[in-house]
C-alpha positions in Angstrom: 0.0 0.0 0.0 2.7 2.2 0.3 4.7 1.1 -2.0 1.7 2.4 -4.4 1.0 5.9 -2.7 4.8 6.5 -3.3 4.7 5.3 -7.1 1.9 7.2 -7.6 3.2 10.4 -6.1 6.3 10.0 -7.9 4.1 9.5 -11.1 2.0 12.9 -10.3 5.1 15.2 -9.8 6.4 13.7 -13.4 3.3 14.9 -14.8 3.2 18.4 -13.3 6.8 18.7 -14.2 5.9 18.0 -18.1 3.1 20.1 -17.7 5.0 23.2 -16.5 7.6 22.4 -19.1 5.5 21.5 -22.1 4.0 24.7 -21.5 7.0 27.0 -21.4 7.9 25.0 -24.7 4.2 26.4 -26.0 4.6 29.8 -25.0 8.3 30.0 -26.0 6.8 28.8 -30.2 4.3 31.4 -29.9 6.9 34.0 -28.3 9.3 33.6 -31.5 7.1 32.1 -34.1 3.4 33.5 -33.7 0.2 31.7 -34.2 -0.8 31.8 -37.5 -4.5 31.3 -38.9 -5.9 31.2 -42.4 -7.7 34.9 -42.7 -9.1 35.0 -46.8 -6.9 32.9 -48.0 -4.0 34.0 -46.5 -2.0 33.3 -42.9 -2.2 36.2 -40.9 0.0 36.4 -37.1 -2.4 36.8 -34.5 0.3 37.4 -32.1 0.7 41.1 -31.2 3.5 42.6 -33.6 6.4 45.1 -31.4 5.9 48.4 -31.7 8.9 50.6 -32.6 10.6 54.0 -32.1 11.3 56.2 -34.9 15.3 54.9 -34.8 14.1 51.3 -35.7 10.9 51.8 -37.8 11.4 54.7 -39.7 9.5 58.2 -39.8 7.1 60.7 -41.2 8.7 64.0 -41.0 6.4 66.8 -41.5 7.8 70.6 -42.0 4.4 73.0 -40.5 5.7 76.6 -42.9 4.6 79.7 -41.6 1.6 80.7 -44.3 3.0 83.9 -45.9 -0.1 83.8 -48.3 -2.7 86.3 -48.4 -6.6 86.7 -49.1 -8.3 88.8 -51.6 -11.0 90.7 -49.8 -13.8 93.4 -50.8 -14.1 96.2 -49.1 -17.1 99.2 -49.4 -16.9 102.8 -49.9 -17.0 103.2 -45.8 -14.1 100.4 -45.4 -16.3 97.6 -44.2 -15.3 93.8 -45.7 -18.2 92.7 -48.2 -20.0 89.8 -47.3 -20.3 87.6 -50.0 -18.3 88.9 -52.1 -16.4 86.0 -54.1 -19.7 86.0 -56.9 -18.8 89.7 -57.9 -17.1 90.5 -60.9 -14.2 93.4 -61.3 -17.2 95.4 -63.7 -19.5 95.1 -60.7 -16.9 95.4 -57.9 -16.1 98.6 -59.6 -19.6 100.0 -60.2 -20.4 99.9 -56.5 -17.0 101.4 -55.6 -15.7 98.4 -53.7 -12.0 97.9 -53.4 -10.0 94.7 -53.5 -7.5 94.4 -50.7 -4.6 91.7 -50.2 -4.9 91.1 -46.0 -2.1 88.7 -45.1 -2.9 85.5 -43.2 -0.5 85.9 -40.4 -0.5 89.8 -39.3 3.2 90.9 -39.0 3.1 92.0 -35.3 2.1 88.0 -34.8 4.8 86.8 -36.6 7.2 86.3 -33.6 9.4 84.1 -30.8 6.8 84.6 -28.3 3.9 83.1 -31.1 6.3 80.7 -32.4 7.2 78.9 -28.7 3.5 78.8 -28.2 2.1 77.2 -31.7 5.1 74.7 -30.7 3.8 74.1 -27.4 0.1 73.5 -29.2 0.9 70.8 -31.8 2.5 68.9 -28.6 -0.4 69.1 -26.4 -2.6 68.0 -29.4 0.0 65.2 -29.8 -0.2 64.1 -26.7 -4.5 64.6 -26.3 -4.4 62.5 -29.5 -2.4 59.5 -27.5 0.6 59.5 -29.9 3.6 59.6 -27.9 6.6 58.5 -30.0 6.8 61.9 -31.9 9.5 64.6 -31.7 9.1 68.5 -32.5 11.7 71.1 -33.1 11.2 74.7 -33.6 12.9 76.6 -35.8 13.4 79.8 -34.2 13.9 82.0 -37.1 11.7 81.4 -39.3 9.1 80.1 -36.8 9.0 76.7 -39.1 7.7 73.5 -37.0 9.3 70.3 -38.0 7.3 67.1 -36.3 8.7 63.4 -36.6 5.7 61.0 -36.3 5.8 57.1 -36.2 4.2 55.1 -39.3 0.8 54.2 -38.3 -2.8 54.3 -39.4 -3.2 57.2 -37.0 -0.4 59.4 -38.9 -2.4 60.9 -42.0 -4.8 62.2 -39.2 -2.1 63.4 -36.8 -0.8 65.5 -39.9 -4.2 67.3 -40.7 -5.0 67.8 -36.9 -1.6 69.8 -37.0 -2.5 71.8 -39.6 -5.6 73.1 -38.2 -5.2 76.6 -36.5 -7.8 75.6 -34.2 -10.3 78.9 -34.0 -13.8 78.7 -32.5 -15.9 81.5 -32.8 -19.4 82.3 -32.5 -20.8 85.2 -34.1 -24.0 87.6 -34.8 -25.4 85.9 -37.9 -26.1 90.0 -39.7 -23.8 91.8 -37.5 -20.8 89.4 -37.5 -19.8 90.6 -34.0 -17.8 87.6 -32.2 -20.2 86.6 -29.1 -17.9 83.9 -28.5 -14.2 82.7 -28.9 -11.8 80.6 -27.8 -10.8 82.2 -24.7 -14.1 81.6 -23.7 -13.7 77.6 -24.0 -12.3 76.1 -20.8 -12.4 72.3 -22.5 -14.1 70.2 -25.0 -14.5 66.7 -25.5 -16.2 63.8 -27.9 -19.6 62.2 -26.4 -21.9 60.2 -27.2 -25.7 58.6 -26.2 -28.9 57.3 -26.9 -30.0 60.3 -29.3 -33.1 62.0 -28.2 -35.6 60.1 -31.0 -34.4 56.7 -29.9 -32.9 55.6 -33.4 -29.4 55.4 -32.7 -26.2 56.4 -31.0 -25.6 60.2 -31.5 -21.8 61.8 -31.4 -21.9 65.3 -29.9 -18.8 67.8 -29.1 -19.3 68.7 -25.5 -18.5 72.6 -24.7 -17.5 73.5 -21.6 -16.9 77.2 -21.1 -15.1 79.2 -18.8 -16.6 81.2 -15.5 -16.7 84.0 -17.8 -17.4 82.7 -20.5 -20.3 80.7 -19.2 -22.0 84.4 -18.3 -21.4 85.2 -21.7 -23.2 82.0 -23.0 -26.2 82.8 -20.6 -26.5 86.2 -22.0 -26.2 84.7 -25.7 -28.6 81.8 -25.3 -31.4 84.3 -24.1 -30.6 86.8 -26.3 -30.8 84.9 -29.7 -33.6 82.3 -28.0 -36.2 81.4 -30.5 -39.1 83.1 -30.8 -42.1 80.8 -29.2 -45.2 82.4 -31.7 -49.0 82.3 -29.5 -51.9 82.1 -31.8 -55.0 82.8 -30.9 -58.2 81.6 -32.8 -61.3 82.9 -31.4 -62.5 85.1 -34.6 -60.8 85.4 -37.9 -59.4 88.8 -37.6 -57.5 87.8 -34.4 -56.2 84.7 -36.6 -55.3 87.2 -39.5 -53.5 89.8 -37.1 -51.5 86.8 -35.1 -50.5 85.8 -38.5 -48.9 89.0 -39.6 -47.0 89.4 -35.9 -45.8 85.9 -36.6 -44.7 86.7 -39.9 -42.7 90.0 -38.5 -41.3 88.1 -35.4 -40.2 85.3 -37.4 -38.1 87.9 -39.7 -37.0 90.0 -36.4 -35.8 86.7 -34.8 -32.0 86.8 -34.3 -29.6 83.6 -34.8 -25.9 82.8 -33.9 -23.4 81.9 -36.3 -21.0 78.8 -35.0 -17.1 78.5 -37.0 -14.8 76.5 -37.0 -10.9 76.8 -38.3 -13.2 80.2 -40.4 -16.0 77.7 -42.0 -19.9 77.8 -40.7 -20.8 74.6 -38.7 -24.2 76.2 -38.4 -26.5 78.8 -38.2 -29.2 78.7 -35.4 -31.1 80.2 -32.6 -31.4 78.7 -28.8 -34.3 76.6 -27.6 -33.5 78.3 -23.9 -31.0 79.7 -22.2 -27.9 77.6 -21.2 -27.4 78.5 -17.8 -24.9 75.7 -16.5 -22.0 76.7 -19.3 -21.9 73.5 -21.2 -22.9 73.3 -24.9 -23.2 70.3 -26.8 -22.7 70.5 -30.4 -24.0 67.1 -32.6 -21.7 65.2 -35.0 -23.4 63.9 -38.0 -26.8 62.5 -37.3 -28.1 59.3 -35.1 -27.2 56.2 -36.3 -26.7 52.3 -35.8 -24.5 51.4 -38.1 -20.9 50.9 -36.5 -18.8 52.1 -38.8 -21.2 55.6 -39.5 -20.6 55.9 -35.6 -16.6 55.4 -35.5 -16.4 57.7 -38.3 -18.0 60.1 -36.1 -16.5 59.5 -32.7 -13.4 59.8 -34.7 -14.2 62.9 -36.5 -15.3 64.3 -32.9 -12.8 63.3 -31.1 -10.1 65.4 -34.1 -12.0 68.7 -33.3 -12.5 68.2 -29.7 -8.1 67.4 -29.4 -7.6 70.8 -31.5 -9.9 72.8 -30.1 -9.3 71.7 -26.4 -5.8 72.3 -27.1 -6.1 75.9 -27.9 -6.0 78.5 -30.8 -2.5 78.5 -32.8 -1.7 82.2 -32.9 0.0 81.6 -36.4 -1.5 80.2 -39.2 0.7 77.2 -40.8 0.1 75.2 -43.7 1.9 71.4 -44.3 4.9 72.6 -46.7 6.9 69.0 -46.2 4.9 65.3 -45.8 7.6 62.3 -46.2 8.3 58.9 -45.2 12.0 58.7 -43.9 13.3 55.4 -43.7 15.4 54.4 -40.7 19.4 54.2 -40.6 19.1 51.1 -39.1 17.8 48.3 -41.8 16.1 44.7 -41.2 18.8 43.0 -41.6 21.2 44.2 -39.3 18.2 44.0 -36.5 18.1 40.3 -37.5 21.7 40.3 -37.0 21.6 41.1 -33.3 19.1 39.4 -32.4 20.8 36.1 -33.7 23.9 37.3 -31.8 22.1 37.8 -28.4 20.8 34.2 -28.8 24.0 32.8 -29.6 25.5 34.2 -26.6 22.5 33.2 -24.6 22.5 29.8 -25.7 25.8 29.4 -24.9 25.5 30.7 -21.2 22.6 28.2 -20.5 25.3 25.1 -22.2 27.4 26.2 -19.4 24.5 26.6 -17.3 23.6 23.0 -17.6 27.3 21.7 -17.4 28.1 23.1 -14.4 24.7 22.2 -12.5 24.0 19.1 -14.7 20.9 18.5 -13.8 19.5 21.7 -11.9 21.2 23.5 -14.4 19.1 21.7 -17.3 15.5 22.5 -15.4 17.0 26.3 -14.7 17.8 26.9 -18.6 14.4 26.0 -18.8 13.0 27.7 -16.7 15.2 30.9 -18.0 13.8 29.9 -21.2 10.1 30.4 -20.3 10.4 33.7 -18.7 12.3 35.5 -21.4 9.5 34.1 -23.8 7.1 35.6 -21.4 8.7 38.8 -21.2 8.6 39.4 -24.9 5.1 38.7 -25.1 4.4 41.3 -22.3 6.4 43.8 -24.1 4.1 43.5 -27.3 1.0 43.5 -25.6 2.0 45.9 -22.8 2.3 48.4 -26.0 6.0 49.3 -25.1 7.5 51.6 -27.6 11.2 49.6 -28.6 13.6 51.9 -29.2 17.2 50.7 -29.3 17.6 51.8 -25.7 14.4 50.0 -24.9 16.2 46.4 -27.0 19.3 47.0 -24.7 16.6 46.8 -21.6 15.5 43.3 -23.0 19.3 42.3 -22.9 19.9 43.8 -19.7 16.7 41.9 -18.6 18.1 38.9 -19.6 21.6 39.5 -18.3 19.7 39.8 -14.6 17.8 36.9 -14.4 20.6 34.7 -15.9 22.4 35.9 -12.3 19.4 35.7 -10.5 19.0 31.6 -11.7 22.7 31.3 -11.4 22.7 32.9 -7.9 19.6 30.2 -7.0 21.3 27.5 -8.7 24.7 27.9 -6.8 22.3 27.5 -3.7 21.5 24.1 -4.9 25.0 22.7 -6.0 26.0 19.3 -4.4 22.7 18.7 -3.7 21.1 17.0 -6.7 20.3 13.5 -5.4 18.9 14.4 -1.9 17.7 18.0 -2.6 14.8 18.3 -0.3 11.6 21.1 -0.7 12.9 22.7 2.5 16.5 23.2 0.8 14.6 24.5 -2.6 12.8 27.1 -0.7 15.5 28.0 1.8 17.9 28.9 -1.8 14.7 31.0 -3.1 14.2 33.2 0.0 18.2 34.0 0.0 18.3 34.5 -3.5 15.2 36.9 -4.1 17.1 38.7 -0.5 20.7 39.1 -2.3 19.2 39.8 -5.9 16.7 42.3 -4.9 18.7 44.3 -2.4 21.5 45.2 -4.7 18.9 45.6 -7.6 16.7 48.2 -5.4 18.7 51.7 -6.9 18.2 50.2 -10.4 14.9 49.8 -9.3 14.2 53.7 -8.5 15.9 54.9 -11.7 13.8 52.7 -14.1 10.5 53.9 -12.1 11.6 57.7 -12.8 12.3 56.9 -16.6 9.0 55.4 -17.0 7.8 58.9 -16.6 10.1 60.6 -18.5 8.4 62.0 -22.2 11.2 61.2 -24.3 11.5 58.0 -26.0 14.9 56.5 -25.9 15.0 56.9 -21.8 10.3 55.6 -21.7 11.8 52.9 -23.8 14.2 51.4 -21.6 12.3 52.6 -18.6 9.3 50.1 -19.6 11.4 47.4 -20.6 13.4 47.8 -17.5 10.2 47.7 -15.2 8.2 45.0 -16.9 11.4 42.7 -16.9 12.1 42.9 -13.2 8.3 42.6 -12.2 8.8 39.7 -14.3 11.7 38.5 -12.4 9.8 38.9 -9.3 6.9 37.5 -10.2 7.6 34.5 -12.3 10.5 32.9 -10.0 8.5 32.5 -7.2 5.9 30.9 -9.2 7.7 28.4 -11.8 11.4 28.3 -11.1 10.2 27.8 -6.8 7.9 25.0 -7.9 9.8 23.6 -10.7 12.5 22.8 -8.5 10.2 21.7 -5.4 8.8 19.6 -7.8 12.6 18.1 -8.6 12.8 17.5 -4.9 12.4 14.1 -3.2 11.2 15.0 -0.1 
């Protein structure tokens, strides 16, 4: 009987051992081979591909030119701009005594430092608001020329025309034209959606909200251009005949507000009531419940909302420069390293193995699984890899090659009568020893995580997820592998 309950002990710690190893064999294929799938006739990785820094992958350099053109504009007899004015012909411009005029697009007393610094400071913010953060900006501060290097990605072509955008918001007397509202007025905005109000769909709307003084302003606007609410009264004809006519007169005395955008009309309208909380929502394309109808607006909301949230540039650019710039660093040479880092690798577990023999073989393995963890958690995690963030995978490695060593030397001589007690007396030392000397690396890698510039993020991410690895996975395989190699 006890013969048996031995056997079959012995027989259930070989089968959690070739679990645990079978599986790191598993995650180590899909680590460094993928899992493809057959995706219209075609195999497509569903693995998460790396993403990479500008220095490995290449980059769209865009040069933002100060606009030195002008507009043509007509002005009357009194020196008021014509509305409307583009239909005219030079024979009727002439016989109403209007006068062309060449107004530049930047003023001249805007074209400086100061201006320059700031526009710089905009396309950042709207950068960052957008969630790109591998991107670089210089400023040229003579010419006040923004030159912005962007990663490859879908997102790019919309990063590049957010740029552009000199992000004015104004709201204006429809007949007047006198600005009611600007962007000094807007203390954020922000893409939102809901149930629309009808119940047929999902409804995209640009939420406004406006600053203390700005949301007076807004209260005094809202009831000033309200909409007209017309009482009829129908007890005799000629009271139905004289409420017509005053509905006819209100309706053309009724006052509306003019909303632009970056200078074009979004719309022309009056209020329902008066906005007396200093929110504003503005509607994106109409209620729908078709998916892609609704991405293509949260997507076009969510572009006006980062510019105008981000502020007004106070100099007008336009997009002189728009090229793909490949990186110095090709494929090949990447492929290169990487085969040289395993080589090296390899050839520290051989030893590894031949100095521990056994422990050593179940250690390789279990260094093995956790580097093939690691690089999954690097994809997935979204960790920008610049070549400062590849050197944090080596230096990743390098560690917990001492940290297995350090456990493994722990264990030496004891192969044949290594007992649970022994296995867990080497952990608690090692994590001690490792983690102790490791702790200023530690506090350095958590400030570089935080740090907005990639080369130092990079490594700063690769840093931290590797030792929270280390932590983490030794104490949970490499512990119970080896407890599992025990005999008693």
């Amino acid at each position: 009987m006890t013969q048996s309950y031995y056997s079959g002990g012995i027989e259930m710690k070989k089968v959690k051992i070739s679990t645990i190893i079978l599986l790191i064999i598993l995650i180590t294929m899909v680590a460094f081979f993928g899992i493809y799938v057959n995706v219209q006739n075609r195999m497509e990785n569903k693995v998460e591909d790396y993403s990479y820094a500008m220095d490995l992958s290449g980059a769209r350099v865009v040069r933002l030119k100060v606009d030195t053109s002008t507009n043509t504009i007509v002005k009357d007899a009194d020196g008021n701009e014509v509305e409307d004015a583009s239909s005219l012909t030079d024979e009727e411009i002439t016989e109403k005594g209007y006068v062309k005029e060449e107004v530049p697009v930047n003023k001249s007393e805007d074209l400086k430092l100061e201006n320059y610094e700031k526009s710089k400071k905009i396309v950042e913010e709207r950068l960052q608001k957008a969630n790109i953060s591998n991107y670089i900006v210089k400023l040229d501060n003579n010419s006040g020329d923004i030159m912005v290097e962007l990663t490859e990605d879908d997102a790019t072509d919309a990063a590049v025309s957010m740029l552009e955008s000199s992000g004015s918001f104004e709201i204006l007397d429809s007949n007047s034209k006198e600005v009611l509202l600007n962007n000094d007025d807007i203390k954020s905005v922000k893409a939102v959606y809901g149930a629309s109000q009808t119940g047929n769909g999902t409804s995209v709307y640009l939420d406004f909200e406006f600053t203390k003084e700005g949301a007076k302003k807004l209260g005094q606007v809202s009831n000033d251009y309200k909409t007209v609410e017309n009482k009829t009264e129908n007890n005799t004809a000629e009271n139905t005949t004289q409420d017509t006519q005053n509905t006819e007169e209100t309706a053309n005395e009724e006052k509306t507000i003019t909303m632009k955008i970056d200078g074009e009309e979004i719309m022309t309208q009056s209020f329902d009531e008066p906005i007396e909380n200093g929110r504003m929502q503005l509607s994106i394309g109409s209620a729908t419940t078709d998916q892609q109808t609704f991405q293509e607006n949260i997507f076009q909301a969510s572009t006006i909302a980062t510019v105008l949230d981000s502020g007004r540039m106070p100099v007008q650019y336009t997009v002189d420069e728009n090229q793909y710039i490949h990186s110095d660093i090709t494929e090949n040479q990447i492929q290169i390293g990487i085969c040289v880092v395993l080589a090296i690798a390899l050839i520290a577990l051989v030893v590894m193995i031949i100095r521990y023999k056994m422990l050593g073989l179940f250690g390789a393995i279990s260094y093995v699984g956790l580097v093939s963890i690691f690089l999954l958690i690097i994809r997935y995690a979204n960790v920008v890899l610049s070549m400062e963030g590849i050197l944090g995978i080596v230096v990743i490695m390098i560690l917990n090659y001492i940290f297995v060593n350090k456990f493994l030397s722990k264990l030496k001589g004891k192969n044949k009568e290594l007992t649970k007690t022994d296995v867990q007396i080497a952990n608690n030392e090692t994590y001690k020893e490792f983690f102790i000397k490791i702790v200023p690396i530690c506090i350095t890698v958590i400030t570089f995580c935080f740090i907005n510039f990639v080369p130092i993020s990079s490594f700063g991410m690769t840093m931290f997820w590797g030792i929270a690895l280390i932590a983490g996975y030794n104490v949970v395989i490499t512990n119970n592998l080896f407890k599992l190699k025990a005999d008693k």
